[in-house]
C-alpha positions in Angstrom: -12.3 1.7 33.2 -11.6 -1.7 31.7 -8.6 0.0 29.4 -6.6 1.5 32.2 -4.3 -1.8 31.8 -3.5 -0.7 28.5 -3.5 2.5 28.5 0.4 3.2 29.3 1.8 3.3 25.9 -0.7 5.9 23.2 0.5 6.6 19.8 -1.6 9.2 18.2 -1.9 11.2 15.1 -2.4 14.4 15.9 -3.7 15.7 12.2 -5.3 18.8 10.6 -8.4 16.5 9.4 -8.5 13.5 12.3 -7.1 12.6 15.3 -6.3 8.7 15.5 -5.7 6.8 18.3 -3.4 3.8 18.5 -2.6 1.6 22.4 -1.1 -1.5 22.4 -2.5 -4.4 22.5 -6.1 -2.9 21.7 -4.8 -1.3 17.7 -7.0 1.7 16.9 -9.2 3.0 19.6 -10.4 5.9 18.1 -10.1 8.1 15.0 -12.5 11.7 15.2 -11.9 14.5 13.1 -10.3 17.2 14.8 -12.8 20.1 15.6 -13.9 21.7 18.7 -16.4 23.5 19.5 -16.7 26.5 22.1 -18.1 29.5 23.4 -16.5 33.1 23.2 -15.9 34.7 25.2 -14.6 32.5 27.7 -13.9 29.3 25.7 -15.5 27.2 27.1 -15.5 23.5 25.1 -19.0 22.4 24.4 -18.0 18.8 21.7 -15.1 17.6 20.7 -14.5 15.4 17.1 -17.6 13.6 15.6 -20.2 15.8 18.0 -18.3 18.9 16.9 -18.2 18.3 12.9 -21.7 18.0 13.2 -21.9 21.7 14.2 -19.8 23.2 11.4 -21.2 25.7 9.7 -24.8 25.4 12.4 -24.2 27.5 14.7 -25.8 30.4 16.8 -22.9 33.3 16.9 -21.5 32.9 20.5 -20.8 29.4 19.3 -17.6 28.8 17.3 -16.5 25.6 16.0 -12.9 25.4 14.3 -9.8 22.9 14.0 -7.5 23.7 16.0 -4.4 22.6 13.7 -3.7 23.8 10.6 -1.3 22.7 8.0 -0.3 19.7 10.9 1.2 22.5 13.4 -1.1 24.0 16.4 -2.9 27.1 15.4 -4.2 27.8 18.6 -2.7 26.4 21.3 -5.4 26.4 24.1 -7.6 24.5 22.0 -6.0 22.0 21.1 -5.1 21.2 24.4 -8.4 21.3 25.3 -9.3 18.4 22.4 -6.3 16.3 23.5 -6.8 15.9 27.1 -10.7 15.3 26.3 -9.1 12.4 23.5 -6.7 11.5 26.6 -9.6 11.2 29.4 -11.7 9.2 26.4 -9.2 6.6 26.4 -7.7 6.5 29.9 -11.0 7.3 31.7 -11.1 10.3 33.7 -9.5 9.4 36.9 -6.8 7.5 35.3 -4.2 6.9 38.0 -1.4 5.9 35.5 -0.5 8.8 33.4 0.3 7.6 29.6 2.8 7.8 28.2 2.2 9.4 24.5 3.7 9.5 20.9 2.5 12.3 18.7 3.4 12.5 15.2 4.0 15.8 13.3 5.1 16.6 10.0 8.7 16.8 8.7 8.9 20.5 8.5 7.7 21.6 11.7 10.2 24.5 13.8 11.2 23.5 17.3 8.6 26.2 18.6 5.7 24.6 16.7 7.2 21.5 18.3 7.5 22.4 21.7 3.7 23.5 21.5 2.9 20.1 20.6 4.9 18.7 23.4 3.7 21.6 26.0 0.0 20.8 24.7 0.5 17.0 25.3 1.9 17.2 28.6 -0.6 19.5 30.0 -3.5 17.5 28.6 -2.5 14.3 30.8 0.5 12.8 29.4 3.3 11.4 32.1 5.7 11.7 29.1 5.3 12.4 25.7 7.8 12.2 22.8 7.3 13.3 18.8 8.1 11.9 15.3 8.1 12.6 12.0 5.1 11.7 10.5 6.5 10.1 7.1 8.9 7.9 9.9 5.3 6.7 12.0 3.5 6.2 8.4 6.4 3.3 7.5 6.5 1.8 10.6 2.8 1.7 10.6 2.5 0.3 6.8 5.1 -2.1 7.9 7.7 -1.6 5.2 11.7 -3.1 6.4 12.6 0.1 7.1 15.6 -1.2 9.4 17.6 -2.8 6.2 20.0 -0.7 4.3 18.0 -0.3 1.3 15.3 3.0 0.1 11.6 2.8 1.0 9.9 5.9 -0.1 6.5 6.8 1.8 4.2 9.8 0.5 1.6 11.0 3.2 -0.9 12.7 2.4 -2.9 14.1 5.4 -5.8 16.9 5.7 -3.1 20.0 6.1 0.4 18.6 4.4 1.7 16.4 2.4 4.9 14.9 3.0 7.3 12.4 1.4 10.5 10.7 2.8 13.5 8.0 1.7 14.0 5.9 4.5 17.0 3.6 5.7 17.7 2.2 8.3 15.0 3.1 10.9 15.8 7.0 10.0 14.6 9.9 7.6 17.3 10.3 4.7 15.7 13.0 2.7 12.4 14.7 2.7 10.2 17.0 2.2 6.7 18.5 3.1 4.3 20.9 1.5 1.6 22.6 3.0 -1.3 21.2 0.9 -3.3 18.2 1.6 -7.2 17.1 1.6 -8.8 20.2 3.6 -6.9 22.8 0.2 -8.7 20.5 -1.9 -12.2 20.8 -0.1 -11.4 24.8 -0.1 -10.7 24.4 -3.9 -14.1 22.4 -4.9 -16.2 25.5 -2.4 -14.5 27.9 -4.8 -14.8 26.2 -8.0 -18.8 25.5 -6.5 -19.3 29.2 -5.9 -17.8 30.5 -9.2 -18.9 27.5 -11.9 -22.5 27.1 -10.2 -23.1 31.0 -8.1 -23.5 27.9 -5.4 -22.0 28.5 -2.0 -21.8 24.9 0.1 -19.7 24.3 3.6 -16.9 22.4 4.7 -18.5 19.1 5.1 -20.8 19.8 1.8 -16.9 20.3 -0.2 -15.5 16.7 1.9 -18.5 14.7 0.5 -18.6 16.1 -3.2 -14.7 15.0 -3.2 -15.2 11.4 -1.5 -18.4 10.8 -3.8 -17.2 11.8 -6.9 -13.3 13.5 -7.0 -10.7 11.5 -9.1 -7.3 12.5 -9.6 -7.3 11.2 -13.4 -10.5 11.5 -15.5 -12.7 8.9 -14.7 -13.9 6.6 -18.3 -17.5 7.6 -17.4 -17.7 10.7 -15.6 -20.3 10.5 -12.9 -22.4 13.2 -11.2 -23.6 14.4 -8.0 -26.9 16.6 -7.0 -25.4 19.2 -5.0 -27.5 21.5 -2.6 -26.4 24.8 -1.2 -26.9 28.7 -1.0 -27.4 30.9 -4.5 -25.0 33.4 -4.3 -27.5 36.2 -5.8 -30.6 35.3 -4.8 -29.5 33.8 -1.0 -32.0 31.1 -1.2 -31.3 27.3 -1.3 -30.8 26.0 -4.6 -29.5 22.6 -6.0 -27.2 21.8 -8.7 -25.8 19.1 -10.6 -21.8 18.4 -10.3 -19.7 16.1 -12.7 -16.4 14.4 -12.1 -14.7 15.8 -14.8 -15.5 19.2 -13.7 -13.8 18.3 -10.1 -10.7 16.6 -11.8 -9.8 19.7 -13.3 -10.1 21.9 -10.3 -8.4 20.2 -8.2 -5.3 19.4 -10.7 -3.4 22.0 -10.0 -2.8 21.4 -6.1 -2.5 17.8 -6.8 0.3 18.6 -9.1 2.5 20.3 -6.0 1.7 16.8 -4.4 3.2 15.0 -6.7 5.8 17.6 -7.5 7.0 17.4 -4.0 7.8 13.8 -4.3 9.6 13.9 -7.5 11.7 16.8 -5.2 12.6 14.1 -3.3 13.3 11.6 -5.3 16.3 14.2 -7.0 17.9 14.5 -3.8 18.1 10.4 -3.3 21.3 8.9 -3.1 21.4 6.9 -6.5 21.8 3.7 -4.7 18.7 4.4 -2.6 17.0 6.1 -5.2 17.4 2.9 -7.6 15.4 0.4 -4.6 12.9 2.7 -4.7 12.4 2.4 -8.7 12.4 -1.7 -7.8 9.9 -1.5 -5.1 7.9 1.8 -6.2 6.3 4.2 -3.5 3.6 3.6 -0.8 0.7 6.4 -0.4 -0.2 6.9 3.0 -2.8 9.5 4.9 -6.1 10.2 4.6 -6.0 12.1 1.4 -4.4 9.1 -0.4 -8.1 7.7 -0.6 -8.7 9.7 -3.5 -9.3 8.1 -6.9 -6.8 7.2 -9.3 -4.3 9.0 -6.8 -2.1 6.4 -7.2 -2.0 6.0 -11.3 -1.3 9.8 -11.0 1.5 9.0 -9.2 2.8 6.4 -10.9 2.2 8.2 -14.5 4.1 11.7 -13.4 6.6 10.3 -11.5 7.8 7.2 -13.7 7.8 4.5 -10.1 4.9 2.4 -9.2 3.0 3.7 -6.2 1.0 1.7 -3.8 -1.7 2.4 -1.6 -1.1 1.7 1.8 -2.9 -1.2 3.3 -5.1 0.9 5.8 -3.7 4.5 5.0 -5.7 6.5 7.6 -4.7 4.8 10.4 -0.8 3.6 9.4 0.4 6.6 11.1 -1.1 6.3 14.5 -0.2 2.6 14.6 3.3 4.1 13.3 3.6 5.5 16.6 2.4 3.2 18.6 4.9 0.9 17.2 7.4 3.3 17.5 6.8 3.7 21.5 6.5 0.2 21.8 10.3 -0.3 20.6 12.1 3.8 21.9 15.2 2.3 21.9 15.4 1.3 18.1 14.0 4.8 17.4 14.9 6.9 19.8 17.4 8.7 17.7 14.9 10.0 15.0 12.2 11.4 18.0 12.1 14.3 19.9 11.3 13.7 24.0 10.4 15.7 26.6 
């Protein structure tokens, strides 16, 4: 119970892929990919993040193991509760007498009903008080960027479920905009481009690894292959095959384009004067997803404004809000409280 000093002020990233942890004084505490698994009827929760994504795609029938966020909003809403008081009790231990207090970042786009789920959901899994904020706001405070000066930062995130990109001045959001495509499109992309190029069919985590290992956003000088082992789609028996890079790159060009085209969106509703610091100091990729190779030449080539990748980009947003929580009353404006 050694945290329960600590465990007061938690800033977490609530995303479609992960859930990242962030409490002061201690910096990340915990980042698991956000799946559950549980039995119908009844749901009852049998493992939650790394134990769970180890059942995807293993299980008997009764057993059903899913995300319970898509495209960064809830998509069902007792599960997810479920998944964040088991994060919570992780963290605080289960018979934590001080109940944290919790920031939970969602994307820009989000209704007020999708977040007062997320508010509802945090609450009732532990929280004493919990309060939200945009995602592209946590992901600069957590890269560190002077976001309190009078001058454009522009931040691209781009997370398991959306991709999201922001101007920012002055410790607030000027203009942004979100777009529901991010890593887990781009594994659903390489399973169809699998099953139709190759009769293959693979899984979820099968998709992840083929786009870690050998995805690029450009095509790579020497294009590089992968052995790939999965299901024939005629036959039904295991088969493997060999993937290349270049074959990947051009699958997955098209959604990477609506990335990038929602950033140049962006960028054409910038204030000239903001717009012009952001052409001196170029764009910082944040979010899982920005891992991907050559994301940020992509960037840089189709948009015209250096790009950066963020110095830790998985875990800038949850330290984003645990920053945030840390100083309310510098952002309290741009959050939304319960």
């Amino acid at each position: 119970m050694g945290l329960s000093m600590f465990t007061r002020a938690i800033g977490i990233d609530l995303g479609t892929a992960n859930v990242v942890v962030h409490i002061k004084g201690k910096g990340i505490v915990l980042n698991e990919p956000s799946v559950v698994a549980y039995t119908m009827p009844g749901e009852k929760v049998l493992a939650v993040g790394n134990e769970a994504r180890l059942m995807l795609g293993r299980t008997p029938g009764r057993v059903i193991v899913s995300r319970p966020m898509r495209d960064g909003v809830i998509a069902d809403f007792n599960i997810t509760q479920a998944m964040l008081r088991y994060f919570i009790r992780k963290i605080c231990g289960r018979f934590n007498i001080f109940k944290p207090t919790v920031m939970i970042c969602i994307p820009v786009g989000v209704t007020g009903i999708e977040s007062r789920a997320v508010l509802d959901a945090t609450l009732q899994a532990g929280a004493r008080e919990a309060f939200l904020i945009p995602e592209p706001l946590a992901a600069a405070i957590g890269t560190g960027i002077p976001i309190s000066n009078p001058s454009g930062n522009m931040i691209v995130d781009i997370g398991g479920g959306t991709s999201e990109a922001a101007i920012i001045s002055l410790n607030d959001i000027v203009v942004s905009s979100s777009v529901r495509v991010g890593g887990n499109k781009l594994d659903d992309i390489i399973t169809t481009y699998v099953k139709r190029r190759h009769n293959l069919i693979i899984g979820e985590r099968t998709a992840e690894d083929i786009k870690l290992q050998i995805g690029s956003a450009l095509p790579l000088e020497k294009d590089t292959q992968m052995e790939v082992r999965g299901r024939d789609q005629i036959e039904g028996l295991p088969k493997t095959v060999v993937l290349n890079s270049k074959g990947i790159t051009e699958a997955i060009s098209e959604a990477l384009a609506t990335i990038v085209g929602n950033a140049k969106t962006v960028l054409e509703q910038t204030p000239p004067e903001l717009a012009a610091d952001v052409v001196d100091r170029g764009m910082i990729l944040t979010g899982g997803s920005a891992l991907l190779r050559n994301l940020d030449r992509l960037f840089a080539r189709e948009i015209g404004v250096p790009a950066y990748l963020a110095e830790d980009p998985l875990s800038s947003v949850a330290i984003g809000a645990g920053r945030a929580l840390e100083n309310l009353h510098i952002y309290k404006d741009s959050l939304t409280s319960e």
